[in-house]
C-alpha positions as a printed NumPy array, in Angstrom:
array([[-46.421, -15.493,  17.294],
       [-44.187, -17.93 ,  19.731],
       [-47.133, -16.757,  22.416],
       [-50.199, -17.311,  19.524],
       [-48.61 , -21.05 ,  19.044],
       [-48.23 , -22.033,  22.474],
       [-52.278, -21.324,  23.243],
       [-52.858, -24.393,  20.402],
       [-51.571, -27.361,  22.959],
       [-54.101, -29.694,  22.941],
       [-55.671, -29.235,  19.553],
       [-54.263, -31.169,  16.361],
       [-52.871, -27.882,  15.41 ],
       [-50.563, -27.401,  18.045],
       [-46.805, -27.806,  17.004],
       [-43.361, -26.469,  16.968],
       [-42.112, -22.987,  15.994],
       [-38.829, -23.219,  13.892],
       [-36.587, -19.883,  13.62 ],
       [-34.724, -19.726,  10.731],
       [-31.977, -18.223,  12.646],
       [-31.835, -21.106,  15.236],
       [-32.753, -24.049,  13.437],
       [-29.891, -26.424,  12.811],
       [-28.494, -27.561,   9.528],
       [-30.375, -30.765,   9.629],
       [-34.041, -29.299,  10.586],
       [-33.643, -27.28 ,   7.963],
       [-32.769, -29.848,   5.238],
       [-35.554, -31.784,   6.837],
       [-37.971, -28.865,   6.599],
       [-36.552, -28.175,   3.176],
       [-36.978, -31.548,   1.608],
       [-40.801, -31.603,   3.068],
       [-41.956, -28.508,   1.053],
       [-42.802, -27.008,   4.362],
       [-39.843, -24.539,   4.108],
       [-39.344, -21.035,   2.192],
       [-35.694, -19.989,   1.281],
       [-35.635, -16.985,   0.516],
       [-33.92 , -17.316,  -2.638],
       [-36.781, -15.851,  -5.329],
       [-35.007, -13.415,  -7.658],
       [-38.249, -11.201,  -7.757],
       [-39.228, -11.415,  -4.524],
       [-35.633, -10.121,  -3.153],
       [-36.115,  -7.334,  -5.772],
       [-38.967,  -6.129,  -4.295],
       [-37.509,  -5.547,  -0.661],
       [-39.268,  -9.591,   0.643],
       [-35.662, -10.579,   1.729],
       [-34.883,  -7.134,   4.243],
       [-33.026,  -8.719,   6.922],
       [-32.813, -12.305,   6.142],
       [-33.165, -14.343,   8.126],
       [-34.031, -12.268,  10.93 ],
       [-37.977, -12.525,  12.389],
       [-38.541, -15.277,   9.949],
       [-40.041, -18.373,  10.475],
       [-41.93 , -21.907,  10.294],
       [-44.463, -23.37 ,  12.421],
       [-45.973, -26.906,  11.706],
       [-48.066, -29.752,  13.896],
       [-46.474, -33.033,  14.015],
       [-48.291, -34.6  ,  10.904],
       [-47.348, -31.497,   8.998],
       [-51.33 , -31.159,   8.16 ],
       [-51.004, -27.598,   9.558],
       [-47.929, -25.36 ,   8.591],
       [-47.655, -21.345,   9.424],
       [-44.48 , -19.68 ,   7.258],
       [-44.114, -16.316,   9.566],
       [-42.806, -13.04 ,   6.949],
       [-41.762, -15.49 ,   4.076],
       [-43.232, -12.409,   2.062],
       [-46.577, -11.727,   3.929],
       [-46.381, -11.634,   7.722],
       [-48.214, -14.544,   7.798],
       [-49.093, -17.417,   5.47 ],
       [-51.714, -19.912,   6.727],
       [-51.212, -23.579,   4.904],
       [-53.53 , -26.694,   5.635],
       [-52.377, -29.84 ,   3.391],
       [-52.66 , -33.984,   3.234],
       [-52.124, -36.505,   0.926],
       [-55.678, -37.802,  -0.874],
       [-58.502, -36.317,  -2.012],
       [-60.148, -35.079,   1.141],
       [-60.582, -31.335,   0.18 ],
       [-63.335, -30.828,   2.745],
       [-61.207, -32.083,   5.707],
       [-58.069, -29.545,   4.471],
       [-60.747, -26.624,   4.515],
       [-62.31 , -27.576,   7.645],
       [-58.409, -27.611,   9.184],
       [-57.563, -24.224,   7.633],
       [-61.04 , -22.399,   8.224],
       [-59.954, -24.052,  12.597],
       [-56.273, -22.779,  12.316],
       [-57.19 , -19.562,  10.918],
       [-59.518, -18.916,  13.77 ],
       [-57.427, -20.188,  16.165],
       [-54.774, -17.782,  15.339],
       [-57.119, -14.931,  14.905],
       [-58.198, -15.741,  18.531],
       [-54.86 , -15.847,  19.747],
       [-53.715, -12.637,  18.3  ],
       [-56.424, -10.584,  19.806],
       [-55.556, -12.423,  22.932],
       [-52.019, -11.541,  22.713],
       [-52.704,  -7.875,  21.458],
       [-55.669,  -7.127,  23.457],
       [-57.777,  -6.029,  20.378],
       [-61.067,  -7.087,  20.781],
       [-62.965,  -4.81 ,  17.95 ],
       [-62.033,  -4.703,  14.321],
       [-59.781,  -6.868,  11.871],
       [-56.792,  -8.724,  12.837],
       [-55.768,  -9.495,   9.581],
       [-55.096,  -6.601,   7.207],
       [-58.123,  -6.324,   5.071],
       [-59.34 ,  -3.273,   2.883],
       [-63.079,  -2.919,   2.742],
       [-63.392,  -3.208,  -0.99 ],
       [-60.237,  -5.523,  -1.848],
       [-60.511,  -8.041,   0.805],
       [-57.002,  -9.303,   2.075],
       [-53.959,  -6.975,   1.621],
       [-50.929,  -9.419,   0.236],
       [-47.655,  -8.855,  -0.103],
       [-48.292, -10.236,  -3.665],
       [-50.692,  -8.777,  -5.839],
       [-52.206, -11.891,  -7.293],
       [-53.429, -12.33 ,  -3.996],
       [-55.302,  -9.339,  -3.333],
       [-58.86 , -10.792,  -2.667],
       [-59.529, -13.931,   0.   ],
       [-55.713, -14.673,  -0.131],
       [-56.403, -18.389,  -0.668],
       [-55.156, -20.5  ,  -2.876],
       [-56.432, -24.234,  -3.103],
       [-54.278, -26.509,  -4.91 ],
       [-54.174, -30.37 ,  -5.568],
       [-51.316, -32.447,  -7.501],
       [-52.2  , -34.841,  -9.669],
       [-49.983, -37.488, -11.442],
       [-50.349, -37.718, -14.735],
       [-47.343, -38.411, -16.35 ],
       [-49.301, -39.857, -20.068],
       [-51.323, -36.654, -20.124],
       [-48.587, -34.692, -19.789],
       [-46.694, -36.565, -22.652],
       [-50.179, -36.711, -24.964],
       [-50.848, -33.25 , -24.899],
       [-48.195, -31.277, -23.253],
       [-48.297, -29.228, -20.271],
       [-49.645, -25.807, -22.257],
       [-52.438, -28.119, -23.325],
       [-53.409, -28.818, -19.621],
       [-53.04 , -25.298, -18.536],
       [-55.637, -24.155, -21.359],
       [-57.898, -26.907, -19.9  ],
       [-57.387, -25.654, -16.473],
       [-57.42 , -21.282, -17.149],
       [-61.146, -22.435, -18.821],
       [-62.323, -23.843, -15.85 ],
       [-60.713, -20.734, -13.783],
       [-57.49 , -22.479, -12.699],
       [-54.336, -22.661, -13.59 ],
       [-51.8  , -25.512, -13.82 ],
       [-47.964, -25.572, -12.697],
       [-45.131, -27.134, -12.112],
       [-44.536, -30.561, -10.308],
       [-43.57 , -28.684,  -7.531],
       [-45.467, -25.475,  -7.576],
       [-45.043, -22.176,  -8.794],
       [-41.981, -21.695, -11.182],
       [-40.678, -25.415, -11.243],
       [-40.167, -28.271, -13.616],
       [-42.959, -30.646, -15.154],
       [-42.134, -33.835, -14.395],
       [-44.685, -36.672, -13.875],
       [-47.355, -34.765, -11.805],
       [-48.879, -30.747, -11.986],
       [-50.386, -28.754,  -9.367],
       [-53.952, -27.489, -10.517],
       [-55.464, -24.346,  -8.335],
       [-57.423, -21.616,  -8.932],
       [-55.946, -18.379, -10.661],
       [-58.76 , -16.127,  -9.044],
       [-58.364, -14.372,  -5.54 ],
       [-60.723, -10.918,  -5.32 ],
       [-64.45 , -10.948,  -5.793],
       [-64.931, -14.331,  -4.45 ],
       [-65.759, -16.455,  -1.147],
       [-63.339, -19.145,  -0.701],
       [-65.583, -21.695,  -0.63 ],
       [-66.804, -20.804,  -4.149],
       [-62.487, -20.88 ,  -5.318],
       [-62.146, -24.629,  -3.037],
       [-65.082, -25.426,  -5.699],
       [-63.026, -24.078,  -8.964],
       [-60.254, -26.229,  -7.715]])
């Protein structure tokens, strides 16, 4: 992957590639504090084997802006992640749809493959995940909205009801498994059987 990263200079995705077993004690509390870091520290996940080896081969790659971030065997081997503050949804797809084919293209560059998938996809189920819930495209589109008087009206159960109707799902201020606080991340709850511009449109 060091070798796939160094082909995007030039592009607004090129970057830096952090180790976690090289990074320093402040990068990571930088890294940590900008959501763009993974920690390893999931109950479940370690249960399931995610955690063989920590930290070895693990890793984060992000562009300067932190628009385009890559977390290397957090669980999956590789997690593709295109964010920004605002509403611009189209300009975050059009960034992940580049930096997915720019990786792609480096890959089979570095590998030599030059038939057949890079990614590990089955025929029928689409994208194979480390995760089950993400069995499918793999993609998950989220936005977080503040609304603090909402969430004090009706309650955060409320919203999620709102949002599983309209085939998403709503969680915590800060993602999956944390505390609501003034804001909730909305995205869509449905992976397989799906393009992903069709899910980008549930969201």
């Amino acid at each position: 992957m060091t070798k796939v990263y160094s082909g995007l200079a030039g592009s607004e995705l090129a970057g830096d590639f952090f180790l976690h077993t090289e990074m320093s004690d402040e990068q990571r509390q930088a890294l940590i504090d900008g959501h763009q870091l993974f920690r390893g520290k999931d109950k479940m996940q370690a249960a399931s084997g995610y955690h063989e080896h920590w930290p070895h081969g693990r890793g984060v790659f992000h562009n300067p802006d932190k628009t385009f971030v890559n977390w290397v065997n957090e669980g999956d081997h590789l997690r593709i992640i295109s964010m920004q503050e605002g509403g611009d949804v189209e300009a975050v797809f059009a960034r992940l749809s580049a930096g997915a084919a720019a990786i792609e293209a480096g890959v089979r560059k570095e590998t030599g493959i030059t038939e057949g998938e890079v990614f590990m996809m089955h025929p029928k189920f689409g994208s194979v995940t480390c995760c089950p819930s993400n069995i499918g495209t793999g993609m998950r589109g989220s936005v977080h909205i503040l609304v603090p008087k909402l969430i004090k009206t009706i309650g955060f159960d409320a919203i999620d009801k709102l949002a599983r109707e309209r085939n998403c799902q709503a969680r915590g201020s800060s993602g999956e498994h944390s505390e609501v606080v003034d804001r909730i991340d909305v995205s869509n709850w449905r992976r397989i059987g799906y393009p992903e511009y069709e899910l980008v449109q549930d969201m």
